[in-house]
DONU-658072 format. One record per residue (C-alpha): x, y, z; residue number from 1; residue in one letter; chain. Coordinates in steps of 0.001 Angstrom, whole numbers, plus 524288, in hexadecimal, padded with zeros to 5 digits. Each point is the difference from the previous one (the first is absolute). Layout:
N
PT;c1;c2;c3;resi;resn;chain
PT;X;Y;Z;NUM;A;A .
...
END
This chain:
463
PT;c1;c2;c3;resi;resn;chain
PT;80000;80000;80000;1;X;A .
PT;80450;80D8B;7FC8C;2;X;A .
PT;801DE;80BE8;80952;3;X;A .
PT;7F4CF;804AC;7F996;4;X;A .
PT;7F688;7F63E;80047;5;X;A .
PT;80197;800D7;80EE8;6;X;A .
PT;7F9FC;80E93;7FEBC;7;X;A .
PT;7F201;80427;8036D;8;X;A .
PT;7F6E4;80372;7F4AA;9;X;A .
PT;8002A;80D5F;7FC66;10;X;A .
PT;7F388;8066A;80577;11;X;A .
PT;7F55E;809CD;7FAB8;12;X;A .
PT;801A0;80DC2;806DF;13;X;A .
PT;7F5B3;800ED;80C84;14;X;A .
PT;801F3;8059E;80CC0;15;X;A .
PT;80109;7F1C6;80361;16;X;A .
PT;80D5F;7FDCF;7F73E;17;X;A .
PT;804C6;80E7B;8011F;18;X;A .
PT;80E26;7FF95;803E8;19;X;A .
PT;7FF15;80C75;806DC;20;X;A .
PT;7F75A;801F4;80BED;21;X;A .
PT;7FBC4;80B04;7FAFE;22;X;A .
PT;7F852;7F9E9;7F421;23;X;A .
PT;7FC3D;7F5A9;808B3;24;X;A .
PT;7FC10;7FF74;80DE0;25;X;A .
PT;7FF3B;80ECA;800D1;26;X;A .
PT;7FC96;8014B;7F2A9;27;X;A .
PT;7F2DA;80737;805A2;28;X;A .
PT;80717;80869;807E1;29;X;A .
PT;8086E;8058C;7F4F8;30;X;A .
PT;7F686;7FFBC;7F46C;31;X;A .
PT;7FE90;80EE9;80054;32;X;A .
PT;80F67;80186;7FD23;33;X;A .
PT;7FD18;7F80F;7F39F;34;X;A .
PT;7FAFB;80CB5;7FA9E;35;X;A .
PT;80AB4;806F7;80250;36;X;A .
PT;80D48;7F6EA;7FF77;37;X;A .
PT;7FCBD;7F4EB;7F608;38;X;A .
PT;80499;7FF3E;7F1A5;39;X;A .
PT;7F3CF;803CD;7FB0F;40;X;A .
PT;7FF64;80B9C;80B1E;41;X;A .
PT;80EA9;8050A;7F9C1;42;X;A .
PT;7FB7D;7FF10;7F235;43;X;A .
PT;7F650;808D0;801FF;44;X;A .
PT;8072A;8089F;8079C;45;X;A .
PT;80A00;800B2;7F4DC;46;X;A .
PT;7F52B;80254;7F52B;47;X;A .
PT;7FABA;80C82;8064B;48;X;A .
PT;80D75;80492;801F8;49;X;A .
PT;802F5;7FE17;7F03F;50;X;A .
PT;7F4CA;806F6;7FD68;51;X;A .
PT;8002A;80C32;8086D;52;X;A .
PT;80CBA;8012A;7F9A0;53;X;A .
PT;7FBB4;7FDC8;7F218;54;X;A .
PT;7F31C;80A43;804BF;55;X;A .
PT;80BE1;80AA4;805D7;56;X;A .
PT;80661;80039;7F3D1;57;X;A .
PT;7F46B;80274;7F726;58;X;A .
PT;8013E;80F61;806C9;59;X;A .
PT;80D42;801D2;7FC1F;60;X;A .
PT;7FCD5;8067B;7F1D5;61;X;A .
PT;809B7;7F39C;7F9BA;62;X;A .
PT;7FA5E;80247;7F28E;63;X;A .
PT;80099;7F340;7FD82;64;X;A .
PT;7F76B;7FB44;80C39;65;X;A .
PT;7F2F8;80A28;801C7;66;X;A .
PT;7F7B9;7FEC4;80B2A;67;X;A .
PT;7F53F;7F654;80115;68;X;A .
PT;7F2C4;803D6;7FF14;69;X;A .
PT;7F842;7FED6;80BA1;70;X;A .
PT;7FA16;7F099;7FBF8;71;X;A .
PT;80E05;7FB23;7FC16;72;X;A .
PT;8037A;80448;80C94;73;X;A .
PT;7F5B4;7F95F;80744;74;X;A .
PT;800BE;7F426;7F7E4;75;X;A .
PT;80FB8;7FDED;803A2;76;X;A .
PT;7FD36;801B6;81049;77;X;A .
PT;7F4EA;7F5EE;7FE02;78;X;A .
PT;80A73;7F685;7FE4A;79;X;A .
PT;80414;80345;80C9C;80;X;A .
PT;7F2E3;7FD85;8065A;81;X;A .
PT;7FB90;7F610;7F925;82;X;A .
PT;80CDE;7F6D7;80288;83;X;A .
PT;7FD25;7F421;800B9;84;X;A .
PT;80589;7F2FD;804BC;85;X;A .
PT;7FE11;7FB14;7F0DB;86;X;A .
PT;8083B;80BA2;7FA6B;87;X;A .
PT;80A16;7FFDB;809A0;88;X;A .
PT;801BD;7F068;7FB92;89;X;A .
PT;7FF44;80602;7F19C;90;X;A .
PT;80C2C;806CA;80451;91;X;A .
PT;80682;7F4ED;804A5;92;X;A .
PT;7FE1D;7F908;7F2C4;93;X;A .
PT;806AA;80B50;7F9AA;94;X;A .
PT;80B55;7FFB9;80A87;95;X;A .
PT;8023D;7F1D5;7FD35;96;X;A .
PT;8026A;804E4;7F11C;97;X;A .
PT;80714;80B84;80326;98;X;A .
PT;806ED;7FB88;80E8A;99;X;A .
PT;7FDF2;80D43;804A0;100;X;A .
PT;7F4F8;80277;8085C;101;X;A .
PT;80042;81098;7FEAB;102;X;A .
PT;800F7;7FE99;7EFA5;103;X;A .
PT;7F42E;7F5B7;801DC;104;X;A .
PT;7F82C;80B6F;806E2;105;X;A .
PT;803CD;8080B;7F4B8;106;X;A .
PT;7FC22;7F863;7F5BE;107;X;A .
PT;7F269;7FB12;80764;108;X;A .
PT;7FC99;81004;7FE7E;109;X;A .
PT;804B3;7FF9D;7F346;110;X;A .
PT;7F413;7F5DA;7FCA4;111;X;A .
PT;7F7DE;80473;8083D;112;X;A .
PT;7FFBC;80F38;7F7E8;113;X;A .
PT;80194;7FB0F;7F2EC;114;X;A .
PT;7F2EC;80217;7FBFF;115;X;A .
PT;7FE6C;80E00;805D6;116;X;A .
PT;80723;80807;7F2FE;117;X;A .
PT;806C3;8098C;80B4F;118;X;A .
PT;806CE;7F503;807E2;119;X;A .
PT;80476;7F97A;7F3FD;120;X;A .
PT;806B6;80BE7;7FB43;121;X;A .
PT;80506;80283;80E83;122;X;A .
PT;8064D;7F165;8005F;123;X;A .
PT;80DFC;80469;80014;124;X;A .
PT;7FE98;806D2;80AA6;125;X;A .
PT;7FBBD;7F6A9;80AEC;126;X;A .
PT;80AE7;7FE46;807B0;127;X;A .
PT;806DD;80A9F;7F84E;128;X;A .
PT;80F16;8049E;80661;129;X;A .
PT;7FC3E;7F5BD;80BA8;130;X;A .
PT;8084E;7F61B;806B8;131;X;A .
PT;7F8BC;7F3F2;80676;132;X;A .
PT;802B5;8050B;80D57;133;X;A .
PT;7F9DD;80D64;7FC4F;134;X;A .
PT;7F18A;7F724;7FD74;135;X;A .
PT;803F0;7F69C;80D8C;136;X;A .
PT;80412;80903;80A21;137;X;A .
PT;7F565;80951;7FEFA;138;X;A .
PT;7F5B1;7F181;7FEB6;139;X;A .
PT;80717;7FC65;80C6D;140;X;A .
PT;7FE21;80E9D;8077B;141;X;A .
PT;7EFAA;7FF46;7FBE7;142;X;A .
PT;8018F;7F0E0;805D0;143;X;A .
PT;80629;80346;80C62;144;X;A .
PT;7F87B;80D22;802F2;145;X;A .
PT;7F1A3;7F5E8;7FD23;146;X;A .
PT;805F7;7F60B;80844;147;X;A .
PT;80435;809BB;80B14;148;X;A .
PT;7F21A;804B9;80163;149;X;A .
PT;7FAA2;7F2A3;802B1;150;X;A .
PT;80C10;7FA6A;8096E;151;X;A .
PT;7FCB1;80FF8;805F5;152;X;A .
PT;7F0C3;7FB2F;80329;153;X;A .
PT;8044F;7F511;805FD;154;X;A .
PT;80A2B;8077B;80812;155;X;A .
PT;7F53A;80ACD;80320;156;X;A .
PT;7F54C;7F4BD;8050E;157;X;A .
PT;80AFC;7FAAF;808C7;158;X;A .
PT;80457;80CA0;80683;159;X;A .
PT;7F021;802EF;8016C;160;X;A .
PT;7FE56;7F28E;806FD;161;X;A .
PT;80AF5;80353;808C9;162;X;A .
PT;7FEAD;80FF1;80177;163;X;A .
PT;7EFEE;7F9DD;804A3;164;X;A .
PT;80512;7F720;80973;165;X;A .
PT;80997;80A20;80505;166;X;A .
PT;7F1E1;809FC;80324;167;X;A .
PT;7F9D7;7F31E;80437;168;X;A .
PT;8097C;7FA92;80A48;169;X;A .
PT;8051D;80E0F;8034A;170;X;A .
PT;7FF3B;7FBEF;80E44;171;X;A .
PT;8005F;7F2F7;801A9;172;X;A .
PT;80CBA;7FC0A;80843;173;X;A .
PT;80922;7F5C6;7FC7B;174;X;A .
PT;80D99;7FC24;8053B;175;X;A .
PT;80A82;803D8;7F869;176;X;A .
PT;80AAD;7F51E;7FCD2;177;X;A .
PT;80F96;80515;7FCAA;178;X;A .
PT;807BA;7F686;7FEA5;179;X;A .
PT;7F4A1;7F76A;80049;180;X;A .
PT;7FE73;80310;80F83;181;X;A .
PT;7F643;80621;806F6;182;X;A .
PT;801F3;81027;7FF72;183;X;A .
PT;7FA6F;80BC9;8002A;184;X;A .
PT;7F111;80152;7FDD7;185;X;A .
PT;7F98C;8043B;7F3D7;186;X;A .
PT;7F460;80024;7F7C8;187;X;A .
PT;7F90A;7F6DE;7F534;188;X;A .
PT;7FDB2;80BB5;7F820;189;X;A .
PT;80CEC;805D2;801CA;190;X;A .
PT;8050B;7F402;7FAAF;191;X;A .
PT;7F8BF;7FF8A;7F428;192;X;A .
PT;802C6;81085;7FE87;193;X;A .
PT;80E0F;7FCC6;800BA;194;X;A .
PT;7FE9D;7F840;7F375;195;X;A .
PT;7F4C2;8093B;7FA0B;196;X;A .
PT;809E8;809D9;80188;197;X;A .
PT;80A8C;7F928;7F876;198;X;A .
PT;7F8C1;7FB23;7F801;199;X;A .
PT;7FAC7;80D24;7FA4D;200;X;A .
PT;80D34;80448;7FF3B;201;X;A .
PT;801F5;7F4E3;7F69A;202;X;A .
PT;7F5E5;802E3;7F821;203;X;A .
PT;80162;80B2B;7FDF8;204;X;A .
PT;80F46;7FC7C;7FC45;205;X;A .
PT;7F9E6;7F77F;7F4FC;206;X;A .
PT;7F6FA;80B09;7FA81;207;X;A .
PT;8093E;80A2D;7FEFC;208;X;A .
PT;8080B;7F802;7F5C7;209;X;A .
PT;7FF19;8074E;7F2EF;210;X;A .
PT;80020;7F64D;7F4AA;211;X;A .
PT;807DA;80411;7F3DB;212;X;A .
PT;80154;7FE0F;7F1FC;213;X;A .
PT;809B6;80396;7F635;214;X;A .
PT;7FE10;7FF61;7F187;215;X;A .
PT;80E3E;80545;7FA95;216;X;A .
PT;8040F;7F6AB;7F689;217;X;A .
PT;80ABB;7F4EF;800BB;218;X;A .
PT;80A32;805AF;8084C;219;X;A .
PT;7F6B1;8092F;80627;220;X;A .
PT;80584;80D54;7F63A;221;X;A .
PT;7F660;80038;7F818;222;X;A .
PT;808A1;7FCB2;7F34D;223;X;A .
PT;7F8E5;7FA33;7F61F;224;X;A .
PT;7F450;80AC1;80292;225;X;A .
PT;80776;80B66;7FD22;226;X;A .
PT;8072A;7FACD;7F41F;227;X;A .
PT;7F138;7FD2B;7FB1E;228;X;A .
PT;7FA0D;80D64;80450;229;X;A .
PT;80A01;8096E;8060E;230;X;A .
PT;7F4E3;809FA;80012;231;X;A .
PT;7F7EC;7F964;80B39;232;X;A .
PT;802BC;801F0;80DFF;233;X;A .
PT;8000A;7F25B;80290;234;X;A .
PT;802D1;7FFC6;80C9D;235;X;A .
PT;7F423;8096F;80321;236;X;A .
PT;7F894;7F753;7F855;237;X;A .
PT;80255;7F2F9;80700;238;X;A .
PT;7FF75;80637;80E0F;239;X;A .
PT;7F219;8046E;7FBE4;240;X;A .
PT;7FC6B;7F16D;7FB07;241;X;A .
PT;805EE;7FB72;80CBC;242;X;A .
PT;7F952;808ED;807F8;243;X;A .
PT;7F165;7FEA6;7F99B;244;X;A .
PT;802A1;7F012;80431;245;X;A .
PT;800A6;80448;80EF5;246;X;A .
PT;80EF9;7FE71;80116;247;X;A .
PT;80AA9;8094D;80363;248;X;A .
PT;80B92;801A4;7F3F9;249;X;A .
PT;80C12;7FB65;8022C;250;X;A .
PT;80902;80890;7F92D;251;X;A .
PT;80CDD;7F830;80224;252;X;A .
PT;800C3;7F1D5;7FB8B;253;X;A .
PT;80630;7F5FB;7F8BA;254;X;A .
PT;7F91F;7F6DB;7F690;255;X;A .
PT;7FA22;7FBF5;80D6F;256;X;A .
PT;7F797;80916;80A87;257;X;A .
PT;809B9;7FCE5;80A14;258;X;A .
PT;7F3FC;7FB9E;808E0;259;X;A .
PT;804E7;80823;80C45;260;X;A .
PT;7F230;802B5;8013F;261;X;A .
PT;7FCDC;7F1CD;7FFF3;262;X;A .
PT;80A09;7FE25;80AC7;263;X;A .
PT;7F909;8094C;80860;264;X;A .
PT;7F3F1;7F9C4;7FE64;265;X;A .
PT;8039D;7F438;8017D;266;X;A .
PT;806C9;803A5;80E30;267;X;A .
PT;7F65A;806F1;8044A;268;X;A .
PT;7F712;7F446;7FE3F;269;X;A .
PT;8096A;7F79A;804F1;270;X;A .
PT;8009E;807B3;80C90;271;X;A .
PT;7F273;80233;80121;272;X;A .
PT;7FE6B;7EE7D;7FFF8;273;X;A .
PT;80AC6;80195;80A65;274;X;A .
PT;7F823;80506;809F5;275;X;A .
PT;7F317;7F708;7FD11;276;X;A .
PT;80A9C;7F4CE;80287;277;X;A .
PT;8023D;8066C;80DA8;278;X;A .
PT;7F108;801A0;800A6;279;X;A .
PT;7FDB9;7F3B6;7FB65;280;X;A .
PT;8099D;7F8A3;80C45;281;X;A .
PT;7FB42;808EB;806AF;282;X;A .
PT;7F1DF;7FCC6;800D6;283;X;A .
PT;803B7;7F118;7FE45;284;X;A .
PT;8079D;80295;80E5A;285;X;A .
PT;7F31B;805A6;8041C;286;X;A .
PT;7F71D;7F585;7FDD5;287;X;A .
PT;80AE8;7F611;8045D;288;X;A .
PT;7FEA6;807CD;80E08;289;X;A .
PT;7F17A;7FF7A;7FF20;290;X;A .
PT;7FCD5;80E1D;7FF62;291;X;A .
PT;7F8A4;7FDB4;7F2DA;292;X;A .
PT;7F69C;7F57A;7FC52;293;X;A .
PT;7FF1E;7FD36;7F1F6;294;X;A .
PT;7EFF6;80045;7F9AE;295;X;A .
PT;7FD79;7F14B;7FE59;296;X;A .
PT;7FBF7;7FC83;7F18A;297;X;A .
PT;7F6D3;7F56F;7FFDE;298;X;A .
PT;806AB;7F444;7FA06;299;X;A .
PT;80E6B;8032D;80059;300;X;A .
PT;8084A;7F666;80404;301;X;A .
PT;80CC3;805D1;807F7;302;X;A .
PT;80854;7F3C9;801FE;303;X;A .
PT;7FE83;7F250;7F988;304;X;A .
PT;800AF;7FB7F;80D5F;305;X;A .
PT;7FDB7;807FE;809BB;306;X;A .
PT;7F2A3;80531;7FFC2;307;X;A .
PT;7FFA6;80A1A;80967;308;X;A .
PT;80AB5;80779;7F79D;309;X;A .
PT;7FBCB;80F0C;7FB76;310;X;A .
PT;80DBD;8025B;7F7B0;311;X;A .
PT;8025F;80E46;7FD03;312;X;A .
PT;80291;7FA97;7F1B6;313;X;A .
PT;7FB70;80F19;7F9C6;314;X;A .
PT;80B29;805E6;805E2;315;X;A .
PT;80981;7F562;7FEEC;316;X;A .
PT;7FBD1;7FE77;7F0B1;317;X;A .
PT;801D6;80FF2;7FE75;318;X;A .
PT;80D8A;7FFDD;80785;319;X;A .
PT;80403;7F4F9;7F5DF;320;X;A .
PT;7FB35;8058E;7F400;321;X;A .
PT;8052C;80CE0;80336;322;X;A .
PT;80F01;7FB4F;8025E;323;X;A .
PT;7FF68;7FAD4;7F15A;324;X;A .
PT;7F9B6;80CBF;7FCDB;325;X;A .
PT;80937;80764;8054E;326;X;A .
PT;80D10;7F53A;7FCDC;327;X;A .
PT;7F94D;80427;7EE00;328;X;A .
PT;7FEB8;81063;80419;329;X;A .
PT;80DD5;80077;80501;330;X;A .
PT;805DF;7F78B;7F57F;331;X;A .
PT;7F761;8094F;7F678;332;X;A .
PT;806ED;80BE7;80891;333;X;A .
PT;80CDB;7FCD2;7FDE5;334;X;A .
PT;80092;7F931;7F36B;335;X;A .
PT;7F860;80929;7F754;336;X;A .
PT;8081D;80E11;80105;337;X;A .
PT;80C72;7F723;7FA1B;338;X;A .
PT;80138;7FE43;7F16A;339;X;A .
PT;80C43;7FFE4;7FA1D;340;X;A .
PT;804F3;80BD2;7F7FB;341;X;A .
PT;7F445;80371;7F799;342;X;A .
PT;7F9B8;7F42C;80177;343;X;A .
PT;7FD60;7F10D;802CD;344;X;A .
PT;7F573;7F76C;801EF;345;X;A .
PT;7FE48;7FB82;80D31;346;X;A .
PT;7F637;80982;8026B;347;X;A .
PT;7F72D;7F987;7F656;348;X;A .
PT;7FD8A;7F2D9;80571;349;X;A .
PT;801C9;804FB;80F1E;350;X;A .
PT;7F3E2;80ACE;7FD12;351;X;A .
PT;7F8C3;7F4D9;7FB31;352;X;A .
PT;80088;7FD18;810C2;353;X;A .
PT;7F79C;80C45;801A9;354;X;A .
PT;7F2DF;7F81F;8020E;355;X;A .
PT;80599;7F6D7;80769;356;X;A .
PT;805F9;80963;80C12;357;X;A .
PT;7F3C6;8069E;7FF0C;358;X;A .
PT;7F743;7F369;80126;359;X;A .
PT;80667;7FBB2;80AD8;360;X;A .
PT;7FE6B;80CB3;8081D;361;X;A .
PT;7F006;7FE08;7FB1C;362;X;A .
PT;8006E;7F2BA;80557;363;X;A .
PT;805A6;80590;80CA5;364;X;A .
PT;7F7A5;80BA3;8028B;365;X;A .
PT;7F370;7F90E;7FF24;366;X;A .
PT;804B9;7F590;80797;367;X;A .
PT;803AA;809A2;80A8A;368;X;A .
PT;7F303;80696;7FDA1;369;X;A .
PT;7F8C8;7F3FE;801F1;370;X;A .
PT;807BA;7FD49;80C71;371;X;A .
PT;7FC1A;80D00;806E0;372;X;A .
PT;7F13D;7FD86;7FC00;373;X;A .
PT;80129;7F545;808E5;374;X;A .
PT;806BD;80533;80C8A;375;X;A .
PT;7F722;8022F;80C47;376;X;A .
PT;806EC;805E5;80C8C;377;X;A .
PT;7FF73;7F691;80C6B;378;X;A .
PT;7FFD3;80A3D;809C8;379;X;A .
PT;7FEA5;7F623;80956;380;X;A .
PT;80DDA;7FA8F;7FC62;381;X;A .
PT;8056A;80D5B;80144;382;X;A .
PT;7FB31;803E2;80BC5;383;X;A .
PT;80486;7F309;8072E;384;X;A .
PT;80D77;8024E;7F9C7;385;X;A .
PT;8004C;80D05;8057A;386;X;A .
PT;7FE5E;7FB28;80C8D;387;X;A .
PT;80A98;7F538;8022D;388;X;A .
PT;8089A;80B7C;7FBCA;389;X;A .
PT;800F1;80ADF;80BA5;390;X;A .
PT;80E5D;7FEB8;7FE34;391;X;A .
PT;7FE6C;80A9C;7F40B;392;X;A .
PT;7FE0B;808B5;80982;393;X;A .
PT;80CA1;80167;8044A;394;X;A .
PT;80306;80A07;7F705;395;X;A .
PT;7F568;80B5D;803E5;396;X;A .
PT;803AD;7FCCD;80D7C;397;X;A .
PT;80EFA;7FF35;7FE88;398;X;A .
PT;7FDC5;80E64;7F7E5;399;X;A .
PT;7F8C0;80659;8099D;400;X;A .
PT;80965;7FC6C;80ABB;401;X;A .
PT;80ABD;806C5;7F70D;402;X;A .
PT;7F7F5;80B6C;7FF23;403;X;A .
PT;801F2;801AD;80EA6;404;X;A .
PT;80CEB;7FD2E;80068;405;X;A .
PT;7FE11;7F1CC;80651;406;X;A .
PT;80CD0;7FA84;7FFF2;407;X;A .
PT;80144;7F346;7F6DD;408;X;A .
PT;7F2CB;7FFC4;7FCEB;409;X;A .
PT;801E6;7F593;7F3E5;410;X;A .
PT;807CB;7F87B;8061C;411;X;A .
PT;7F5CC;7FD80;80D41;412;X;A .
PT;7F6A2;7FE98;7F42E;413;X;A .
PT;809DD;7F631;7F96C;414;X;A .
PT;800B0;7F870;80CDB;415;X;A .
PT;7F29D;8007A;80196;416;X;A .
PT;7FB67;7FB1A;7F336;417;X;A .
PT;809E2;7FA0B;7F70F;418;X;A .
PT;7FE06;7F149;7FEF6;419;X;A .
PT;7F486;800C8;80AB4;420;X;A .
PT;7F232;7FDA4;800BC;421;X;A .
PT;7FA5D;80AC1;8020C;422;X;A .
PT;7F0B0;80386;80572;423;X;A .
PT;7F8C0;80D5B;802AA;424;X;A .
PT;80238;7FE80;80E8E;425;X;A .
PT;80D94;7FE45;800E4;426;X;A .
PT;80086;80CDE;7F4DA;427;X;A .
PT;7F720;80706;807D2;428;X;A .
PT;808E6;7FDB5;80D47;429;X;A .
PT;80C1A;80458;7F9DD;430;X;A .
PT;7FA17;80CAB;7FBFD;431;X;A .
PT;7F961;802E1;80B5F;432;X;A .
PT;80BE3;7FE7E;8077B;433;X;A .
PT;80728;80B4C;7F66A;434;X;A .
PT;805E4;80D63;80525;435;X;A .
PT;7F773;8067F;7F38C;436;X;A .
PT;7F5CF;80931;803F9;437;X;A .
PT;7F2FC;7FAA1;8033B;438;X;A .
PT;7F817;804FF;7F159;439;X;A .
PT;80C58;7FA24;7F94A;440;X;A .
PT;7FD93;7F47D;808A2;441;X;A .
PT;7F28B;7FEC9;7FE0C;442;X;A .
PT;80122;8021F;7F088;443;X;A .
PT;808A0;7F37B;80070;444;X;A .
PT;7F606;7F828;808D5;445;X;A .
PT;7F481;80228;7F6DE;446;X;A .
PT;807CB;7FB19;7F421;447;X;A .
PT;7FD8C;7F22F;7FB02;448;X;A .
PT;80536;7FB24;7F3CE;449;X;A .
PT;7F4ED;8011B;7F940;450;X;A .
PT;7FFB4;80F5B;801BC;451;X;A .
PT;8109E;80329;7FED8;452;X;A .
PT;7FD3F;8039B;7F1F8;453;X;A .
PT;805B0;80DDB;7FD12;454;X;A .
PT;7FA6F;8063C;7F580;455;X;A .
PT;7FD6E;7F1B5;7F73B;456;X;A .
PT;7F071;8031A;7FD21;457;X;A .
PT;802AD;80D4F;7FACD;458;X;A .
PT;8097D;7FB07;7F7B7;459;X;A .
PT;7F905;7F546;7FD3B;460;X;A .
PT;7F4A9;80932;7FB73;461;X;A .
PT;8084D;80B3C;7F70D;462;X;A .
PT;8055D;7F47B;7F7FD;463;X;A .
END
C-alpha cells in the first residue's frame, strides 16, 4: 500500500470539514466578517476602487477621455453594488487565464462596459498609470475601516455590560486579593469601573486610527503619470480620489503604503484584547471564589462526569481565542511596515491573515459577552468573606496610630495580625486600648470590613 492510499478522502467544504475553526465550529460567530475579509469581500473592494479612479479621471479635461454622462456613470458604480458572489468567481476564471488577480478585475470591467459606447471608448484607461498595490492598498484601507466598525460594536457592548455592572454593584463590598491574599476592601462596581475605564481608553485607541491610501504609481513618484499627462496635478488628483473613499493620503510611499497605519491599528487592538484577557482571569478568579454564580442554561452539560460542574467556559473560550488574536495582530504589527527596497511580496499573502486576526477577536468578544450575561453577584459569599478577614484592618488602624505619633504602629499591627486569625473582638480590644483620641478611637471601632471602602462607590459610579 502506498503513503497515499493510507490518506483520508478529500472532503466537501462544510463547517463540519473546515480546517479552520473559524469556518467551522465558530463559523456562526464569524459569518458577518465574511462580508468584509473573504475573496469575494476583496474583489469588490478592488472593483469600486478601479472605478472611482476611472470616474476621477473623466474630470481631468484628457481630450482623449470626456466625462461620463450622468447614466454611464451610474451604470459603472452599479457594478459595485450589485457584486456578486457569481462575478467575483467570473473574476477568478479570468485570473486563472491571466495569473494576476488585479489585471482579472480589470478585464471583468472591461466586459462588463463593452456594450455602453462611453466605457468602450474609455477601456484604456481602467487602471491607467496604476501599479497593483495602488488598486490593493486602498481595497485593504475600505476592508479594515468596515471591519473596525463591527470588532468596535462588539468592543462598545462589552464596555456597556461592564460600565452597567460598575452603576449596579457601585456599593457592594468585596475583599480585595494582592497577591492572591486577602487585602484591602473594595467594591464590585469599582472592579468592573476599573476595566470600563480601560477599556474606553482602548477604544477609543482603536477609533482614532486614520486609514490611508496612496495611489502614486509603481515606486510611489508618480512616473509613468506625468510622462503621459505632465499637465495634471496628479498628485492633487489622487489625494482627492483617496479622500472621497474615506481614507487619509499618504503622500510618501514606495510601490507599497508602508502600512504604519495598519501597525497602529493593529496594536491598538491588540492592547485593547489585552485587558479583556485580564478581565477575562479575572472574572474566572471570581467565580472560582464564589462571589459570582453563573445563569444556569437548561440542558448544558459542564463536565462529562461531574454533574454538579458550572465551568466558566465563556471566559475561558474568550481568553483563548483572544491570545491567537492577539499572537496574528502583532505578527501583522511587525511584519507589515518591512518590505524590502521598493518592494516584495510578503505583504501579499500575510494581508490575506486580515480576516483571520479579526475573527478571532469576534469569536472572543462575544464569548466574553455571553459570559457577563450570565454573572449574578453572591453577596452572601462576599459578605462571609469579609468577615473571616478583620485582619485587613490593620492598615486604617496602624495609619491612624501614625497620625498621632504612636510609636511602631505597623509593626504592633504586624505582630498583631500577620499569619493570625484574626476576629472583631480581638480588633476591637487592640484599638480600644490605643493612646489615639477617643473620636479617632471610636471612628476605628465602628469600622468593619464591609464599610473600610474609601472612596470605591464613587468611583465605581463616574466610570
Amino acid at each position: 500500500m502506498s503513503e497515499s492510499d493510507s490518506l483520508p478522502p478529500s472532503l466537501p467544504l462544510s463547517p463540519l470539514t473546515a480546517v479552520s475553526p473559524l469556518d467551522g465550529r465558530y463559523a456562526a460567530g464569524a459569518a458577518a466578517l465574511r462580508s468584509v475579509f473573504s475573496e469575494y469581500a476583496f474583489m469588490r473592494a478592488r472593483v469600486r476602487v478601479e472605478i472611482e479612479w476611472l470616474i476621477g479621471l473623466t474630470t481631468l479635461g484628457m481630450p482623449q477621455l470626456p466625462p461620463f454622462d450622468a447614466g454611464t456613470t451610474q451604470t459603472l458604480r452599479g457594478l459595485v453594488d450589485g457584486f456578486s458572489v457569481d462575478d467575483c468567481a467570473e473574476i477568478k476564471a479570468i485570473e486563472a487565464e491571466t495569473n494576476h488577480d488585479v489585471k482579472a478585475v480589470e478585464y471583468w470591467i472591461r466586459r462588463r462596459g463593452a456594450h455602453l459606447p462611453a466605457l468602450r471608448d474609455a477601456a484604456e484607461f481602467i487602471h491607467f498609470a496604476c501599479t497593483s498595490e495602488d488598486i490593493n492598498n486602498v481595497s485593504h484601507a475600505l476592508m479594515l475601516g468596515a471591519g473596525r466598525e463591527l470588532l468596535l460594536a462588539d468592543l462598545r457592548a462589552i464596555h456597556a455590560q461592564v460600565r452597567e455592572k460598575a452603576h449596579a454593584h457601585a456599593a457592594v463590598p468585596m475583599l480585595s486579593r494582592t497577591h492572591g491574599q486577602t487585602a484591602t476592601p473594595t467594591t464590585v462596581g469599582k472592579e468592573f469601573a476599573n476595566f470600563a475605564t480601560r477599556l474606553a481608553d482602548a477604544i477609543e485607541a482603536i477609533a482614532a486610527v486614520e486609514p490611508r491610501g496612496k495611489m502614486n504609481g509603481a515606486v510611489g513618484n508618480f512616473n509613468a503619470h506625468r510622462v503621459a499627462a505632465p499637465e495634471i496635478d496628479w498628485e492633487g488628483f489622487a489625494r482627492g480620489v483617496v479622500e472621497r473613499l474615506g481614507l487619509r493620503f499618504n503622500t510618501h510611499t514606495i510601490q507599497i503604503e508602508p502600512h504604519d497605519w495598519m501597525a497602529r491599528l493593529f496594536d491598538a487592538m491588540a492592547r485593547a484584547n489585552t485587558v479583556l484577557i485580564d478581565l477575562d482571569r479575572d472574572l474566572w478568579g471570581y467565580i472560582s471564589l464564589g462571589y459570582f454564580r453563573q445563569k444556569l442554561r437548561p440542558g448544558e452539560v459542564g463536565s462529562s462526569t461531574m454533574p454538579h460542574k458550572v465551568n466558566p467556559i465563556d471566559f475561558e473560550n474568550s481568553e483563548g481565542n483572544l491570545g491567537i488574536a492577539n499572537a496574528l495582530l502583532r505578527h501583522l504589527a511587525e511584519k507589515l511596515p518591512v518590505s524590502r527596497w521598493q518592494r516584495d511580496l510578503t505583504d501579499s499573502t500575510v494581508l490575506r491573515n486580515l480576516g483571520v486576526a479579526f475573527g478571532y477577536c469576534r469569536i472572543a468578544y462575544r464569548a466574553c459577552l455571553r459570559g457577563l450575561g450570565k454573572l449574578e453577584v453572591n453577596e452572601a459569599a462576599l459578605a462571609a468573606d469579609l468577615d473571616r478577614a478583620w485582619e485587613v484592618l490593620a492598615e486604617p488602624v496602624q495609619t491612624v496610630m501614625r497620625r498621632y505619633g504612636v510609636p511602631e504602629a505597623y509593626e504592633k499591627l504586624k505582630a498583631l495580625t500577620r499569619g493570625q486569625a484574626i476576629d472583631a473582638a480581638r480588633m476591637q480590644a487592640f484599638v480600644r486600648d490605643l493612646p489615639i483620641p477617643e473620636d479617632a478611637k471610636a471612628t476605628l471601632l465602628a469600622l468593619t470590613p464591609a464599610t473600610y471602602l474609601g472612596k470605591a462607590e464613587e468611583l465605581a459610579r463616574r466610570c
